[in-house]
C-alpha positions as CSV (number, residue, x, y, z in Angstrom):
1,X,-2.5,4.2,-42.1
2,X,-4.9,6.8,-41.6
3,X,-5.2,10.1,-43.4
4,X,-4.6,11.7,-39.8
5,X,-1.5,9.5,-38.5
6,X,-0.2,10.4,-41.9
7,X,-0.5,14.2,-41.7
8,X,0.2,13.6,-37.5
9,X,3.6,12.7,-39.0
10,X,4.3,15.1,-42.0
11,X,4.0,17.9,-39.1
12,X,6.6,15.8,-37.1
13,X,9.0,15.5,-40.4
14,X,8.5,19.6,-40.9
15,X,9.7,20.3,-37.2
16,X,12.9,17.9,-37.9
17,X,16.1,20.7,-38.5
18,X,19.0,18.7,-39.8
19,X,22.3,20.8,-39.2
20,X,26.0,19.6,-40.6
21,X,27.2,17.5,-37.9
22,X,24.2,15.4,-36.7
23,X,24.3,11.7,-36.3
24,X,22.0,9.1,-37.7
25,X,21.2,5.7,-36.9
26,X,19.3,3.9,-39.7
27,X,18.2,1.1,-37.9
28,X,17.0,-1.1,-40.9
29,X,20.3,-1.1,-42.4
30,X,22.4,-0.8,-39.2
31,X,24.5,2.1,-39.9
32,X,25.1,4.5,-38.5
33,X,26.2,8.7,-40.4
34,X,27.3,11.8,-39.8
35,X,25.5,14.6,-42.4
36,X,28.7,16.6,-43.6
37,X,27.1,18.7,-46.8
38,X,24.2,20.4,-47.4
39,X,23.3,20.9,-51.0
40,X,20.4,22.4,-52.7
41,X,19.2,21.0,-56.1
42,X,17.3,22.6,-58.9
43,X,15.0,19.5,-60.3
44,X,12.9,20.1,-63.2
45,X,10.1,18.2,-61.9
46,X,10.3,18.5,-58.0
47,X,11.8,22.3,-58.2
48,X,14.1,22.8,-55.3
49,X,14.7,19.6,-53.6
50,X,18.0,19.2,-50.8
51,X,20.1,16.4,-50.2
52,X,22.6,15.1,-47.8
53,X,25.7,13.9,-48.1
54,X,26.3,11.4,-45.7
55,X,29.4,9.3,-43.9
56,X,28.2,5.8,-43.1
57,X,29.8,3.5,-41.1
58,X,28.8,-0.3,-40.4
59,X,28.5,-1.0,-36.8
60,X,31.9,-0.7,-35.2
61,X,33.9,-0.7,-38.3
62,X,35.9,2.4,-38.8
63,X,35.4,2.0,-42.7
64,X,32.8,4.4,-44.1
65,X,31.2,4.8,-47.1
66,X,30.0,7.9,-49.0
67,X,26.4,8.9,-50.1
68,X,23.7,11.2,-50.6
69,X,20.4,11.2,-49.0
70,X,17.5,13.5,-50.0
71,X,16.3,15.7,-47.1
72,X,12.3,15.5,-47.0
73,X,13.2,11.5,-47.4
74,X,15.7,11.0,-44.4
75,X,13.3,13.7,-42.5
76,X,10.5,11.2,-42.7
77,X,12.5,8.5,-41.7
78,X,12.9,10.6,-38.7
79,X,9.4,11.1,-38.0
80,X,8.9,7.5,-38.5
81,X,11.4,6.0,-36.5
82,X,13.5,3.8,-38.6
83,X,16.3,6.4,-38.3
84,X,17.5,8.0,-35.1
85,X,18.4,11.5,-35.0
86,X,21.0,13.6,-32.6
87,X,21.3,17.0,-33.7
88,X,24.5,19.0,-32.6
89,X,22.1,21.9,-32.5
90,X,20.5,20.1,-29.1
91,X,21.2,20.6,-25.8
């Protein structure tokens, strides 16, 4: 990947706005999750960082597990299209 492409898709990851509420599909591990909790984090080497936590539920199964997803990670994902995004903030 080029030097361009990658910088061509950091500007796409910047415009993502993830909102409490929005649905992702992670199509590599075939789930799909619901953000429910913002939360910023003070880390000592990356300074303010946020993460995610995150409903995920397998296919059709109405089981879910719980985790936590940092934000510039699941925002690249976006940009790169291994996870789908629908924001409730869209019309």
């Amino acid at each position: 990947m080029s030097e361009s492409e990658l910088e061509l898709l950091r500007a796409k990851a910047k415009d993502v706005t993830l909102s409490i509420g929005d649905i992702i599909i992670d199509h590599i591990a075939e789930m799909r999750g619901i953000l429910v909790n913002r939360i910023h984090h003070i880390d000592m080497v990356e300074d303010d960082i946020f993460l995610w936590e995150v409903k995920l539920f397998k296919n059709n199964n109405s089981d879910y597990t719980e985790t936590i997803m940092e934000e510039e990670g699941l925002k690249f994902s976006i940009a790169i299209g291994t996870v789908e995004w629908h924001s409730v903030e869209q019309n």
